[in-house]
C-alpha positions, 0 to 999 in steps of 0.5 A: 496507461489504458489506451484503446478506441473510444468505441473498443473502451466501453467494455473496459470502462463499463467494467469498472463502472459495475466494479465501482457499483459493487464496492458500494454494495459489497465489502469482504475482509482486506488480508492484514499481513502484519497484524497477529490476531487469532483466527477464532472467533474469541478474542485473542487475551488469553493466548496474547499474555502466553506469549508476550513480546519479547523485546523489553517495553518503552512506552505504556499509556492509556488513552481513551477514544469516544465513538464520535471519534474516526481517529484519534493521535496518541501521540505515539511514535513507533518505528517498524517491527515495534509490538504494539499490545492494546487492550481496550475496554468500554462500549459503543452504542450504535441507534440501529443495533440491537445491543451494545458492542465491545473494541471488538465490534459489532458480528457484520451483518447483511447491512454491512454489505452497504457500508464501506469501513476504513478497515472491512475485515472487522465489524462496525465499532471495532476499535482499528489502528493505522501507523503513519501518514494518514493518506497512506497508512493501511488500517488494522484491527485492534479489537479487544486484546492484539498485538499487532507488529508495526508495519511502517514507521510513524505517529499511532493513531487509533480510531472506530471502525465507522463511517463518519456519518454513521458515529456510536456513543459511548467510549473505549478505554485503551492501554498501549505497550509499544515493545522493541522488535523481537530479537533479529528482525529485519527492521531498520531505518534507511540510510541517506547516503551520497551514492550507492555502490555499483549504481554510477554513470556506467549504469545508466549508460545501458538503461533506457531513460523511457518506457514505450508501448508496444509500438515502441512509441516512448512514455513514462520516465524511469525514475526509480531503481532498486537493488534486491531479490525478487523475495525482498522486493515482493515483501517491501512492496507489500509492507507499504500498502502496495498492491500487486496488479494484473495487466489482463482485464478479463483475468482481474474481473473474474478474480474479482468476482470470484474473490468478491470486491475488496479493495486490493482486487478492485486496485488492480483494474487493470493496468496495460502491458507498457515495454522496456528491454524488449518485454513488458513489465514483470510487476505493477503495483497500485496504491490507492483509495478504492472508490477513487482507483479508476480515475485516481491512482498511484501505480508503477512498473517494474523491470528486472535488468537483463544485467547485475550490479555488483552481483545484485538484481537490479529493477528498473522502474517507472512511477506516476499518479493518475489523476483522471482521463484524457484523449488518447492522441494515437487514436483518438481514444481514452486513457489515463491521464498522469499527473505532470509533476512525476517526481511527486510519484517518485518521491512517493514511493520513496516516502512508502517503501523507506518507512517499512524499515526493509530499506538499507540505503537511499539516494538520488542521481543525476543522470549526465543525460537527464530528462527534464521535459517530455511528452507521453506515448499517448500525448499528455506532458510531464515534467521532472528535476530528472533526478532518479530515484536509487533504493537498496533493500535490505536482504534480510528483508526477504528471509524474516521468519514466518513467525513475525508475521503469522498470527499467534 
């Protein structure tokens, strides 16, 4: 959580008001990791039937998507590390355009600076895609000719990169391959399992049950840990949307500006430094809509355990939901204010991470000490089943080859 004085918070809480300004007025490309498009100007056709997926086809259909459509079911069901190969055609017409535009959309122009699209790395009209829940999948391009590896498991939606007051006429005819994942990928449904070897009473005995700030005044619950190298927890956390966040305000704005506003550098403003083992965390990561990351946001720590569990690296972690402001109690300041029911933040990242298909096992334990009721270090409430989140990633995870997520 931020906490400072009321008078020492204007720098802070003015910074994010100007980010928040130049989000409205600024749109730079997001990274699409997982999605293989080419990195030229041409679309990607040509070079897509030279190396076509190898995994054997299950599904083909053809849907179509009119342009006053944001999204569009499919009624697809994809599990992760599946290709999805689309090739769309047909035009949308938007009253503002000069011409006409193809799946591809419209070249961005000095007038896409003030709109903000579900997907800002692809032009106005660009046909995108999205894989699972809808407040939490992440947007891709699908343009003309992609294949794109499904980043998650869940229903494929298909839609026009547009605003929804801003709609164009006209309609994309797409046909969609779904092929099963290339020969070895890392891809696999979770397990629920009753326990988890090595994670039982002796573990939590040497965990504290709350983080604290740097006064050592206790906070927020642990309520999730996690089996798994620093390679495969990297990689899980950004397969789900997750976006890693810097506990130095001066050092994230800078990087802002410098990188210009997109919405995984305006996710991490900021996040304070909170303790457990003696040390701040070694990661946070966000998870949020931009225009709403100030006052609302998903978010976490995590903590590599000074010990191993059954010769594997343990990460301890915090999670909440932010979900506004409130008076900072130790100082009469401002800071975050949490939703109370955290076990909806665990069960959260549970529902992110688990449909990656880069985790092995999922179970919950109750801790013999658990912790049911409490009140932050800032002095806001919450309230749990105490239950505690365990999740054991699948190692192959960290050394899936480059070449499934490198654009061909």
């Amino acid at each position: 959580m931020i906490s400072t004085s009321m008078k020492k918070s204007r720098r802070p809480l003015l910074l994010c008001s100007v980010a928040l300004a130049l989000l409205a007025s600024a749109a730079a490309p997001l990274r699409a990791q997982l999605v293989r498009q080419d990195t030229s100007p041409r679309p990607q056709s040509a070079e897509a039937r030279k190396q076509p997926p190898t995994g054997k086809r299950r599904i083909s259909q053809e849907v179509q998507i009119t342009g006053d459509q944001s999204w569009s079911d499919t009624g697809i069901d994809v599990q992760p590390g599946e290709h999805i190969v689309v090739t769309a055609t047909g035009e949308l017409h938007y009253a503002d355009a000069k011409e006409d535009n193809g799946p591809d959309g419209i070249t961005r122009g000095f007038k896409d600076l003030l709109r903000i699209l579900p997907f800002n790395g692809a032009g106005r009209g660009a046909l995108i895609g999205r894989v699972g829940d809808a407040e939490i999948a992440q947007p891709f391009l699908l343009g003309a000719n992609r294949d794109v590896i499904a980043p998650v498991a869940g229903r494929l939606a298909i839609g026009i990169n547009q605003a929804d007051d801003d709609t164009g006429e006209g309609t994309f005819t797409v046909h969609i391959d779904i092929h099963a994942p290339d020969p070895g990928a890392a891809y696999h449904p979770a397990r629920q399992v009753k326990t988890i070897s090595g994670v039982g009473a002796s573990v939590f005995t040497n965990l504290p049950r709350r983080i604290a700030d740097k006064d050592g005044n206790p906070g927020d619950m642990v309520n999730f840990l996690i089996l798994g190298s620093e390679g495969a927890i990297q990689r899980v956390f950004t397969a789900a949307g997750w976006v890693k966040v810097d506990a130095d305000v001066r050092g994230t704005v800078l990087r802002g500006i410098l990188e210009s506003i997109s919405k995984e550098s305006y996710l991490t403003m900021p996040m304070s430094p909170l303790y457990l083992f003696g040390r701040p965390q070694d990661y946070g990561w966000a998870h949020a809509e931009p225009i709403k990351v100030v006052a609302s946001r998903n978010h976490l720590r995590i903590w590599k355990a000074p010990f191993q569990v059954d010769a594997q690296t343990l990460w301890v972690g915090a999670a909440t939901h932010d979900i506004g402001f409130e008076r900072d109690e130790r100082n009469n300041g401002v800071t975050h204010k949490i939703d109370p029911d955290i076990d909806l933040e665990r069960d959260y990242v549970e529902k992110t991470l688990t449909s990656t298909g880069l985790v092995a096992e999922v179970t919950y334990v109750l801790p013999a000490d658990a912790l049911k009721e409490a009140r932050t270090a800032t002095g806001g409430s919450f309230h749990s089943d105490g239950r505690v989140l365990i999740l054991k990633l699948n190692e192959s995870a960290a050394h899936v080859s480059a070449k499934s997520s490198s654009p061909r």
